[in-house]
N, CA, C and O atoms as a Tinker XYZ file with bonds, in Angstrom:
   348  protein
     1  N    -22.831000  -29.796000   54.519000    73     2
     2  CA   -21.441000  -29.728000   54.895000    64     1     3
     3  C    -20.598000  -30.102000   53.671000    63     2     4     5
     4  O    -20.750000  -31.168000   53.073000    81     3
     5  N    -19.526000  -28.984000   53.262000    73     3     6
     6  CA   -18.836000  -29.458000   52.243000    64     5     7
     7  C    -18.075000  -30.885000   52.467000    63     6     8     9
     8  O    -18.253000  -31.511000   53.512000    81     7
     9  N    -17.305000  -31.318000   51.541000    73     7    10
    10  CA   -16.158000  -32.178000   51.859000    64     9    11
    11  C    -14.919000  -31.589000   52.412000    63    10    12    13
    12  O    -14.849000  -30.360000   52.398000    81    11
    13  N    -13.958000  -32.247000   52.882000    73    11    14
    14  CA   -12.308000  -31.750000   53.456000    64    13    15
    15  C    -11.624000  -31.275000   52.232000    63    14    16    17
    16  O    -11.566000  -31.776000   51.109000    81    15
    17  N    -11.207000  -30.372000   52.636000    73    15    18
    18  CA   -10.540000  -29.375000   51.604000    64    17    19
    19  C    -11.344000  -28.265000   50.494000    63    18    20    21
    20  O    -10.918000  -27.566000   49.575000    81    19
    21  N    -12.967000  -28.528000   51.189000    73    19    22
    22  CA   -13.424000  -27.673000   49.835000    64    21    23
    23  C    -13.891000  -26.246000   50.464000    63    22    24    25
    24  O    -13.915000  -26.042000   51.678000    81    23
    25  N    -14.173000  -25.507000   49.709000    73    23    26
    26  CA   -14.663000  -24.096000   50.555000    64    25    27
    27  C    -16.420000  -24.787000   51.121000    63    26    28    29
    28  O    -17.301000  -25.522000   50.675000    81    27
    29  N    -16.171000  -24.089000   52.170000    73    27    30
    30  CA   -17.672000  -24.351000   52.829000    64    29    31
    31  C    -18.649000  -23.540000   51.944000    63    30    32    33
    32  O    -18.441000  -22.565000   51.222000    81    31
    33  N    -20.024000  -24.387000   52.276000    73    31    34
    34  CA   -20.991000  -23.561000   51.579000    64    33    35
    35  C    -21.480000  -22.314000   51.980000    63    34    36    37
    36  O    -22.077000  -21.514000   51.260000    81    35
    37  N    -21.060000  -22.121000   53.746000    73    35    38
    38  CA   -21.819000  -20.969000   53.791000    64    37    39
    39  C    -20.294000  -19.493000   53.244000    63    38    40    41
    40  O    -20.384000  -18.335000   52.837000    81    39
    41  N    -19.583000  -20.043000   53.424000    73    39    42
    42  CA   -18.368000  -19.312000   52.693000    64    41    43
    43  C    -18.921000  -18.829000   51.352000    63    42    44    45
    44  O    -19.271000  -17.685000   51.062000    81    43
    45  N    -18.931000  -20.110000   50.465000    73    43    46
    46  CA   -19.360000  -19.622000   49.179000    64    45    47
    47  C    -20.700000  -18.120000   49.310000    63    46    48    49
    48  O    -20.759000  -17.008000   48.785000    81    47
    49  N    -21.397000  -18.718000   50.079000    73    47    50
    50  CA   -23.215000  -18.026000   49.910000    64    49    51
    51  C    -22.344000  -17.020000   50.632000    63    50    52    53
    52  O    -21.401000  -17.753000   50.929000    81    51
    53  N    -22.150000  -16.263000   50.934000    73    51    54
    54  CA   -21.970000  -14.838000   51.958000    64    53    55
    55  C    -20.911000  -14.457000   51.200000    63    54    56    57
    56  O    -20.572000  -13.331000   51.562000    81    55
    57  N    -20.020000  -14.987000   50.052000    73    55    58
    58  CA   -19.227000  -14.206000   49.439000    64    57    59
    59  C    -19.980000  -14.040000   47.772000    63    58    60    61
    60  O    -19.447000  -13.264000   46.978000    81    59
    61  N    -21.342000  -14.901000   47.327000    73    59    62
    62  CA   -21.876000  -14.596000   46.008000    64    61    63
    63  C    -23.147000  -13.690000   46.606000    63    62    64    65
    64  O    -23.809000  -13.308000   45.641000    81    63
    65  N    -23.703000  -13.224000   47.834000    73    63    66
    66  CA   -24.126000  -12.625000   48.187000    64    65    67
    67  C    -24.237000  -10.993000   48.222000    63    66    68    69
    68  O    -25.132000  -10.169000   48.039000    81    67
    69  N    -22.883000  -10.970000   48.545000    73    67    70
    70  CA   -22.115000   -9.496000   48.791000    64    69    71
    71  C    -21.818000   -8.933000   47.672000    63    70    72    73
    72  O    -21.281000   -9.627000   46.809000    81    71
    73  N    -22.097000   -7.521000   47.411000    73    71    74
    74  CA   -22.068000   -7.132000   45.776000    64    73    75
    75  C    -20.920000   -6.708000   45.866000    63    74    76    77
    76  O    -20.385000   -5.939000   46.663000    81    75
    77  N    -20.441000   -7.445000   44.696000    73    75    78
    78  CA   -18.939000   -6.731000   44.967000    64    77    79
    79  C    -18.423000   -5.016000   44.487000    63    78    80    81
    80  O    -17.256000   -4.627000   44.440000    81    79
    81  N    -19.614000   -4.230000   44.183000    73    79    82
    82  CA   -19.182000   -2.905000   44.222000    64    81    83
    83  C    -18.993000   -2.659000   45.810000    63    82    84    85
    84  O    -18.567000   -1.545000   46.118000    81    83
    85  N    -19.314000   -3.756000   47.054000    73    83    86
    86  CA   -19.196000   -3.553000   48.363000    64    85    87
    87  C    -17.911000   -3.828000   49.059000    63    86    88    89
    88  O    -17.677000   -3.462000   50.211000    81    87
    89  N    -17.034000   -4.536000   48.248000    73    87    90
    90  CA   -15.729000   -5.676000   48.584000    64    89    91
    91  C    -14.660000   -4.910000   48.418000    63    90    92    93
    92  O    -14.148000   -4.559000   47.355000    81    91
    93  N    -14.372000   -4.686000   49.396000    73    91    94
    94  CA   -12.931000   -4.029000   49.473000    64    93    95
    95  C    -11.783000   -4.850000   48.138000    63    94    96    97
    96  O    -12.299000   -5.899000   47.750000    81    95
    97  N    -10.541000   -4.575000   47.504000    73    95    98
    98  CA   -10.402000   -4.956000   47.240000    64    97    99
    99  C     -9.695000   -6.169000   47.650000    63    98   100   101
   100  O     -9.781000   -7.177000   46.949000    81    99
   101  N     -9.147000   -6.162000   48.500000    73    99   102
   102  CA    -8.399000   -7.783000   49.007000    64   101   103
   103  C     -9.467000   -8.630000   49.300000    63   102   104   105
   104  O     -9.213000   -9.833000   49.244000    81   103
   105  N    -11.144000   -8.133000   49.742000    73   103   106
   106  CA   -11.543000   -9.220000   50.003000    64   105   107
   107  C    -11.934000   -9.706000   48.429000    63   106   108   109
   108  O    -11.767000  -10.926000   48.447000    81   107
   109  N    -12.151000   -9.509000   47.764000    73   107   110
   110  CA   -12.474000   -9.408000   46.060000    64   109   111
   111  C    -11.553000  -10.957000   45.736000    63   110   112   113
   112  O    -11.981000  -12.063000   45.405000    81   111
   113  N     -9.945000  -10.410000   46.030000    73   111   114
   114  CA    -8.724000  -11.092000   45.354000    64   113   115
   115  C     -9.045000  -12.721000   46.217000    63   114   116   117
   116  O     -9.129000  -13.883000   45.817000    81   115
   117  N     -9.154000  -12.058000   47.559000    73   115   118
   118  CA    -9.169000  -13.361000   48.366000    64   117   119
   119  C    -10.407000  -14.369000   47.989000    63   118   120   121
   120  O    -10.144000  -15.559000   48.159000    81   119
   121  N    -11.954000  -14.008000   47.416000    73   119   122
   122  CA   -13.021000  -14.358000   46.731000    64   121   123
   123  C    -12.343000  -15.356000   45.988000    63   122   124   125
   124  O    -12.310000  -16.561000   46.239000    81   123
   125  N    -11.703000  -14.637000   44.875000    73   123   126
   126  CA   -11.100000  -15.491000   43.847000    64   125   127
   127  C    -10.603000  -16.480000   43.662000    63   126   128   129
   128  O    -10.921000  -17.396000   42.904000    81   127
   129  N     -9.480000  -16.329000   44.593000    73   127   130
   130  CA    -8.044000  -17.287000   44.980000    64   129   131
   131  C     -8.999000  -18.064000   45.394000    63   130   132   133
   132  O     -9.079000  -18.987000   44.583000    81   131
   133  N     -9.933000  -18.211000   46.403000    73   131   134
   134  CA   -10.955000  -19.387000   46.909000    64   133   135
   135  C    -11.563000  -19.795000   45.672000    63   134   136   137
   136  O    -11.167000  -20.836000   45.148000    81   135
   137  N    -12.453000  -19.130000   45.146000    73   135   138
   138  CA   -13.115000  -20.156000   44.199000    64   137   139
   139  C    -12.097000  -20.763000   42.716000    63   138   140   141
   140  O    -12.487000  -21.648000   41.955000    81   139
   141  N    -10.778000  -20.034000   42.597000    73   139   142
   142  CA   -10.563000  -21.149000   41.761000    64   141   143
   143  C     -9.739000  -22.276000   42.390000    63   142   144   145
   144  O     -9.762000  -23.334000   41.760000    81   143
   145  N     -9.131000  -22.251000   43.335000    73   143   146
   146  CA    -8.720000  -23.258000   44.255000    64   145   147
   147  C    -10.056000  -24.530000   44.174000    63   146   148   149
   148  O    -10.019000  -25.637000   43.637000    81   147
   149  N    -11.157000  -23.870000   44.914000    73   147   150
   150  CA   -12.415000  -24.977000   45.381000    64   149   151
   151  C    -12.321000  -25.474000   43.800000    63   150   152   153
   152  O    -11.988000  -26.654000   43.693000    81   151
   153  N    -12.523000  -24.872000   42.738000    73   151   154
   154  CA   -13.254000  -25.447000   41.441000    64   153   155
   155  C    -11.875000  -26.391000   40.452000    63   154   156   157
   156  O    -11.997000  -27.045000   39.416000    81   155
   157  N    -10.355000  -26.044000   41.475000    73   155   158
   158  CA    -9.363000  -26.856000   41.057000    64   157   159
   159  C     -9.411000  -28.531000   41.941000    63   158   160   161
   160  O     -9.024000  -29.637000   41.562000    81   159
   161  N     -9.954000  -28.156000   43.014000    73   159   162
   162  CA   -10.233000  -29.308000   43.899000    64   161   163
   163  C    -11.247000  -30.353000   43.648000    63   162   164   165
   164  O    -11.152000  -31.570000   43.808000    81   163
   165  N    -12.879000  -29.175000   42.945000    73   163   166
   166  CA   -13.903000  -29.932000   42.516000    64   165   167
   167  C    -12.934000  -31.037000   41.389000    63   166   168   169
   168  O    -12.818000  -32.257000   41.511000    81   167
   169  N    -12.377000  -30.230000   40.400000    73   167   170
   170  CA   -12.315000  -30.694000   39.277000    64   169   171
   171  C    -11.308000  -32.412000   39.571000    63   170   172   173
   172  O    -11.663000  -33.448000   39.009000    81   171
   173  N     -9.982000  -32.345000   40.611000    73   171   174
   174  CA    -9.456000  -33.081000   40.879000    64   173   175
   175  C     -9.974000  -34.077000   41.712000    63   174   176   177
   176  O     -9.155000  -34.973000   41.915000    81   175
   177  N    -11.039000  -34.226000   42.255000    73   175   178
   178  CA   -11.897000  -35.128000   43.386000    64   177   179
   179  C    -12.734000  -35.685000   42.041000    63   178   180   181
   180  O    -13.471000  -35.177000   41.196000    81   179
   181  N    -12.173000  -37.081000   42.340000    73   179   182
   182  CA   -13.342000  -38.059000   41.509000    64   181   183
   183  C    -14.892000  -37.814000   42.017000    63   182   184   185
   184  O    -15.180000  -37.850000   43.213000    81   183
   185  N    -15.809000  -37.573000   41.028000    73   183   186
   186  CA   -17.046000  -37.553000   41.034000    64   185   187
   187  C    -17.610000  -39.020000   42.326000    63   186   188   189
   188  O    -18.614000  -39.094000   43.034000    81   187
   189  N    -16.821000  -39.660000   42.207000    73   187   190
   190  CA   -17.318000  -41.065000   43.303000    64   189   191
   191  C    -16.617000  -40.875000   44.607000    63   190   192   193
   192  O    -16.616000  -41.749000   45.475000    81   191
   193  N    -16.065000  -39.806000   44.723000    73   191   194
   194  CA   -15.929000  -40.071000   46.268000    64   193   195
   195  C    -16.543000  -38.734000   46.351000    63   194   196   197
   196  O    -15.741000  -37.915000   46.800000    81   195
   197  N    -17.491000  -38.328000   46.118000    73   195   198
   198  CA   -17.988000  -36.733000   46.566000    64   197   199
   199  C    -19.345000  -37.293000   47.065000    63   198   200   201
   200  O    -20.158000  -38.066000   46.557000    81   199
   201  N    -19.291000  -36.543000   48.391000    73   199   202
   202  CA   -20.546000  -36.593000   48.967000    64   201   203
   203  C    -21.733000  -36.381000   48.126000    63   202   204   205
   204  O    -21.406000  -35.659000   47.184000    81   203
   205  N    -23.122000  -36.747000   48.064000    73   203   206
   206  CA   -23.947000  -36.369000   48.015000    64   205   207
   207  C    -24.154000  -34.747000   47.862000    63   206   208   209
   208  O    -24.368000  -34.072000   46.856000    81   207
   209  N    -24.043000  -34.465000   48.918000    73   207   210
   210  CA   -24.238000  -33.083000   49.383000    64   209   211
   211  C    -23.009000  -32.301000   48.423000    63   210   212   213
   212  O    -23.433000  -31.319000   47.814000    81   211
   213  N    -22.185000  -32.483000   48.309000    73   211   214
   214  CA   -20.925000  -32.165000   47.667000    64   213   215
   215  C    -21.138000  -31.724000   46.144000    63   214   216   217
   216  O    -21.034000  -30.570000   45.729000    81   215
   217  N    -21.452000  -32.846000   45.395000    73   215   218
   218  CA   -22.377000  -33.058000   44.059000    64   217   219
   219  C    -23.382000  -32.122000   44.495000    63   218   220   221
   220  O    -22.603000  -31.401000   45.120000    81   219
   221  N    -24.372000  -31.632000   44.637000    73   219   222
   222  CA   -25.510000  -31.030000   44.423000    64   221   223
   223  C    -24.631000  -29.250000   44.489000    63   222   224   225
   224  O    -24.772000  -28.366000   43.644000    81   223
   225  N    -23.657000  -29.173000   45.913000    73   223   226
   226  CA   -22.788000  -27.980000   46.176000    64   225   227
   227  C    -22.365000  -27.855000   44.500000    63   226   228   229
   228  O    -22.829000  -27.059000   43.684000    81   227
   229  N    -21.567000  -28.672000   44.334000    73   227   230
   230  CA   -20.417000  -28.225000   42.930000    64   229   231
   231  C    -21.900000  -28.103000   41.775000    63   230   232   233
   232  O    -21.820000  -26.977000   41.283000    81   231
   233  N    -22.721000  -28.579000   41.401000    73   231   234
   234  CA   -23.699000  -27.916000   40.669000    64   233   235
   235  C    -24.392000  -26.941000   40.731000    63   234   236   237
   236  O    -25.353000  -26.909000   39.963000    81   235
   237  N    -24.158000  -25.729000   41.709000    73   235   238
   238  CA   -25.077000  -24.907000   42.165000    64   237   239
   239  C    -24.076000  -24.157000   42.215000    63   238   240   241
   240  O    -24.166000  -23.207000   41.437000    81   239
   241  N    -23.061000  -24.199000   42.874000    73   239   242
   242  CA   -21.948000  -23.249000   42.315000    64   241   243
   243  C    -21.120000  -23.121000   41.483000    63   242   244   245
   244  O    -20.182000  -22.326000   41.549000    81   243
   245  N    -21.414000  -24.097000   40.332000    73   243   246
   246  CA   -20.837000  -24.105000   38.535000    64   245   247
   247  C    -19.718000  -24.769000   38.894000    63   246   248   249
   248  O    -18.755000  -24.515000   38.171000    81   247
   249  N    -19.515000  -25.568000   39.809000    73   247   250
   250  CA   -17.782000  -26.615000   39.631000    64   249   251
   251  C    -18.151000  -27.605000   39.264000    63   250   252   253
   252  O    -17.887000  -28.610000   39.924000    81   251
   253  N    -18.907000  -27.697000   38.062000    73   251   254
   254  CA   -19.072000  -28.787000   36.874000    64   253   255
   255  C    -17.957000  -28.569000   36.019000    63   254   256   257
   256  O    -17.725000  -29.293000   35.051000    81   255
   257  N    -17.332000  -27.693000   36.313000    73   255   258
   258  CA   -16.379000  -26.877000   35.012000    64   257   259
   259  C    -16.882000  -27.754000   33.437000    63   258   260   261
   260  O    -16.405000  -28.843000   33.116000    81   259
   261  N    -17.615000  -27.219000   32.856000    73   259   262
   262  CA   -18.315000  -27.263000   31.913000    64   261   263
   263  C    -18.216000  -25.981000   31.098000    63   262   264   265
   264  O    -18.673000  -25.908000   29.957000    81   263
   265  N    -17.784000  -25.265000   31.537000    73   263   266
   266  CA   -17.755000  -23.916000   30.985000    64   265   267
   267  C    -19.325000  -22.960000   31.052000    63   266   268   269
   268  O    -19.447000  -21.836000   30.565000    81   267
   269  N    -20.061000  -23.474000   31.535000    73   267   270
   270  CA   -21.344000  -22.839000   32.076000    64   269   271
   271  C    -21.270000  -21.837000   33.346000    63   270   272   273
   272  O    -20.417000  -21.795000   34.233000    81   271
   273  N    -22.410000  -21.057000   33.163000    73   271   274
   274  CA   -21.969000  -20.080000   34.208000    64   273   275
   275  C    -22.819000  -20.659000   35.194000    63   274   276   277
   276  O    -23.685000  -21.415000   34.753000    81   275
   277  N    -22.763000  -20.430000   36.772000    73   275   278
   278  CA   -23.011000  -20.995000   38.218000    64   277   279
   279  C    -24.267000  -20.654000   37.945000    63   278   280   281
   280  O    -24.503000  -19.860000   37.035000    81   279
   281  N    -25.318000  -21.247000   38.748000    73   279   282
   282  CA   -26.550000  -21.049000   38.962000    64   281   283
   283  C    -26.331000  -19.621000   40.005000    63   282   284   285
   284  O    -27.129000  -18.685000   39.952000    81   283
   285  N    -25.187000  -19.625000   40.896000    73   283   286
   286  CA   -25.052000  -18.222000   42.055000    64   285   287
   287  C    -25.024000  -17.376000   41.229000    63   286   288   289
   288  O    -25.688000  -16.367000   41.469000    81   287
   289  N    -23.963000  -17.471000   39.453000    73   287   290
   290  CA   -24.016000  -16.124000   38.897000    64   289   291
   291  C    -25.112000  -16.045000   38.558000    63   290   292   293
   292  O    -25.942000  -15.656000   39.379000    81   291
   293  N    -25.405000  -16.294000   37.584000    73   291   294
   294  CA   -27.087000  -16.467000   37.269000    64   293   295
   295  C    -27.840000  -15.634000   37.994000    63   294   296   297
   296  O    -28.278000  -14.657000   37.385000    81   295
   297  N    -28.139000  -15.755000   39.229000    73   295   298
   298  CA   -28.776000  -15.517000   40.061000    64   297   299
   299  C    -27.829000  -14.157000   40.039000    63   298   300   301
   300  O    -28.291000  -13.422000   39.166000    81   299
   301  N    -26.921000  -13.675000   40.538000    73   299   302
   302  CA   -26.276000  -12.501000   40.983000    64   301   303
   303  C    -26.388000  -11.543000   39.961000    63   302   304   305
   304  O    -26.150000  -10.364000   40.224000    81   303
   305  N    -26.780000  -11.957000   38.618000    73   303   306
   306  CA   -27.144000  -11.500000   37.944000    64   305   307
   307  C    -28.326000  -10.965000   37.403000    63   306   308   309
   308  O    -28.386000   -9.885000   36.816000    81   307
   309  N    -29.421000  -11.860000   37.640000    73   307   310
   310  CA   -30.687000  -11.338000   37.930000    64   309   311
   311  C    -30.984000  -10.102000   39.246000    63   310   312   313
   312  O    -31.915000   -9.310000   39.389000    81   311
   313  N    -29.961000  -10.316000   39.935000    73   311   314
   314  CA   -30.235000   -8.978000   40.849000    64   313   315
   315  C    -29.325000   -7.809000   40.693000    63   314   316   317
   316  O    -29.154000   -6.904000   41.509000    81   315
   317  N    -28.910000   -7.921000   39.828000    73   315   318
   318  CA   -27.858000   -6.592000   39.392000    64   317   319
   319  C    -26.562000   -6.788000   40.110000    63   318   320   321
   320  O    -25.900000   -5.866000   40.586000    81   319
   321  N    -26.252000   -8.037000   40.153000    73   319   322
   322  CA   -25.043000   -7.874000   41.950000    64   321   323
   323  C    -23.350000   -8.049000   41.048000    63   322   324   325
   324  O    -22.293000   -7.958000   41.673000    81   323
   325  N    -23.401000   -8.281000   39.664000    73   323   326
   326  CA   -22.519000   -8.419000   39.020000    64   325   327
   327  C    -21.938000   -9.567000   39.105000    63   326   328   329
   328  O    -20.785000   -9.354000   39.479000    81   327
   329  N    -22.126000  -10.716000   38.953000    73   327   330
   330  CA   -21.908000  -12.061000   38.680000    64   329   331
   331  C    -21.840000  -13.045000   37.318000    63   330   332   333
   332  O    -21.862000  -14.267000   37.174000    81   331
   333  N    -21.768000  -12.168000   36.600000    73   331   334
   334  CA   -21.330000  -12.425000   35.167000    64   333   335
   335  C    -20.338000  -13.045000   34.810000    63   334   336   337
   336  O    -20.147000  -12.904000   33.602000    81   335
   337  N    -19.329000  -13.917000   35.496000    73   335   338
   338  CA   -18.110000  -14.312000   35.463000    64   337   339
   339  C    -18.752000  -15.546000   34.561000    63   338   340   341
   340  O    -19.913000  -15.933000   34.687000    81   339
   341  N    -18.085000  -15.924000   33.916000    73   339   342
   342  CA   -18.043000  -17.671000   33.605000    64   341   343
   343  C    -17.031000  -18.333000   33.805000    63   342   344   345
   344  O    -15.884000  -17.959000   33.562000    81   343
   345  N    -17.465000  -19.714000   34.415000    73   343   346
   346  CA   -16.252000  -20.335000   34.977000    64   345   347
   347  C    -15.746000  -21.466000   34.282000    63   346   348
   348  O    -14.736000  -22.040000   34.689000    81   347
């Protein structure tokens, strides 16, 4: 379970899932607007009040903002799904 205010995980997984040659375009824009929101929220939430679960979420979906790319792209990338973004 994410924390309050963050995108849920199964949100995240069913939108790095979906190839986006499949995504209409608003759902594409709306993708976006979510993950840089969540990764403006990761970044503003002190590392000490983040759940457990929260911490392991923001490392798996690159809101380390480190400038590294997500373990999801990574992955979306190994399957051709176009996830090449760096965040």
């Amino acid at each position: 379970m994410s924390d309050t205010g963050r995108q849920s995980f199964t949100d995240k997984a069913g939108s790095a899932l979906k190839p986006d040659s499949q995504k209409s375009t608003t759902e594409s824009m709306g993708d976006n607007v979510k993950g840089y929101t969540d990764s403006a929220a990761s970044t503003l939430q002190p590392q000490g009040e983040k759940t457990n679960t929260q911490k392991m979420g923001d490392k798996f979906s690159g809101n380390s903002n480190e400038n590294d790319q997500s373990m999801m792209g990574k992955a979306k990338d190994a399957m051709g799904l176009g996830g090449g973004e760096r965040k």
